[in-house]
C-alpha positions in Angstrom: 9.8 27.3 18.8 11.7 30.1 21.0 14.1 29.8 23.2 14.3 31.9 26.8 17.1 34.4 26.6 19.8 33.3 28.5 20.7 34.3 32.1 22.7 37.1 33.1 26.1 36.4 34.3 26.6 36.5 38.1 29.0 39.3 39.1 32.7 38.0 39.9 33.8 39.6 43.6 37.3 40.2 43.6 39.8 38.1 45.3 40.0 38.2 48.9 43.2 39.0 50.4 45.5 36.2 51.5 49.5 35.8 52.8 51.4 32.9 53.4 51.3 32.4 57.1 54.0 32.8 59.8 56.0 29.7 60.7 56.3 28.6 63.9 60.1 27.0 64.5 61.1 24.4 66.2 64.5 22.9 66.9 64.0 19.6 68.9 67.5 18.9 68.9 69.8 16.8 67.3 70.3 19.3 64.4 66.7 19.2 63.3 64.6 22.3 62.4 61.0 22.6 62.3 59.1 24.7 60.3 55.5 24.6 60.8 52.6 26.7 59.1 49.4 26.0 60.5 46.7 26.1 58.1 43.1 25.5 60.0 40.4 24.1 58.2 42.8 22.3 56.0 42.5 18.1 56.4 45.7 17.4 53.7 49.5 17.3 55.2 52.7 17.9 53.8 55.9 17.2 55.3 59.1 18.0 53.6 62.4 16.7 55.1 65.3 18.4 53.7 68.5 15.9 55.0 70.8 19.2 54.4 73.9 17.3 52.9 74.3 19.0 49.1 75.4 16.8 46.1 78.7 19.7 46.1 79.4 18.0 49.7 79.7 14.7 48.4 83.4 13.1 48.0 85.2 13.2 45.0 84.4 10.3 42.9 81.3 9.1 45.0 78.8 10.7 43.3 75.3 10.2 43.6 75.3 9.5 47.5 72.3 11.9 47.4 70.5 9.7 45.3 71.5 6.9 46.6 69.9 8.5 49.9 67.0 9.0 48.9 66.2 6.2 47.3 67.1 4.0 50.5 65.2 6.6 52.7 62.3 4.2 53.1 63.6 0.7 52.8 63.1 0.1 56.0 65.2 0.5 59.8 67.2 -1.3 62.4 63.4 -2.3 63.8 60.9 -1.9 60.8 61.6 -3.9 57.7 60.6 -2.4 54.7 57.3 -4.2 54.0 56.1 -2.8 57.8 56.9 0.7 56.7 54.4 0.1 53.7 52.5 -1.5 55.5 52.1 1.9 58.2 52.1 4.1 55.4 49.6 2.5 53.6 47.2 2.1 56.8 47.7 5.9 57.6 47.3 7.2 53.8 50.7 8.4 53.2 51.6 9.3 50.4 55.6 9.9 49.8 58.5 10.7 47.6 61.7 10.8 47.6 64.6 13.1 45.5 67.9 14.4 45.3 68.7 17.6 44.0 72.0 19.9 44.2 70.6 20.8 47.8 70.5 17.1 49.1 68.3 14.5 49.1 65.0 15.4 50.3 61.6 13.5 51.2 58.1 15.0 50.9 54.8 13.2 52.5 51.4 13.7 51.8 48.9 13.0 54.4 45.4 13.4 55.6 46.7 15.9 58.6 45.1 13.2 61.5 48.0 10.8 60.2 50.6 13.7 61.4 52.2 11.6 64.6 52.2 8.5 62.3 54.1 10.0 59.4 56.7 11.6 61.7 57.3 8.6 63.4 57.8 6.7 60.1 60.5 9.4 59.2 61.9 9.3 62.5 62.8 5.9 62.3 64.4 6.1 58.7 66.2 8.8 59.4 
């Protein structure tokens, strides 16, 4: 029994090129900046929320206020108790996490990008 040769290997085309887009800024206020990079055709989110307070701003002998920040980040709000914010997050697919690092405590969502107005409102009311 013989075997066919094998195929040819297709021809690999170089990489096209490709840049990180331009954000758009926003500053709605209150000491908030947005930066936005629109990315069409793309259906995923992410949303990171830097709170801009670094762990070298925290008080002598109260260390770990960052921490302590971001791990109360999503425990709920003055009107949403903590098993409604799952409960929204969970209908709209987000996905989120929360750390604190030398820069402050921080809080990145992942999201199908239809879910945008949902997951901003969610960190609008925990903030």
């Amino acid at each position: 029994m013989t075997s066919a040769p094998p195929a040819p290997r297709p021809a690999v085309a170089p990489t096209a090129r490709w840049k990180f887009p331009v954000p758009c800024e926003y500053r709605p206020g209150g000491g908030v900046t947005v930066l936005a990079y629109d990315m069409p055709g793309q259906h995923a989110a992410t949303v990171v929320c830097h709170l801009g307070t670094s762990a070298v701003t925290e008080p002598e002998g109260c260390d770990g206020i960052a921490a302590v920040t971001a791990a109360a980040m999503f425990t709920g709000a003055r009107s949403v108790p903590a098993r409604e914010f799952e409960r929204r997050a969970g209908a709209a697919g987000i996905n989120w996490a929360m750390s604190a690092g030398w820069a402050g405590p921080s809080v990145t969502l992942e999201l199908p990008a239809r879910q945008l107005p949902a997951a901003l409102d969610l960190v609008r009311l925990a903030l």
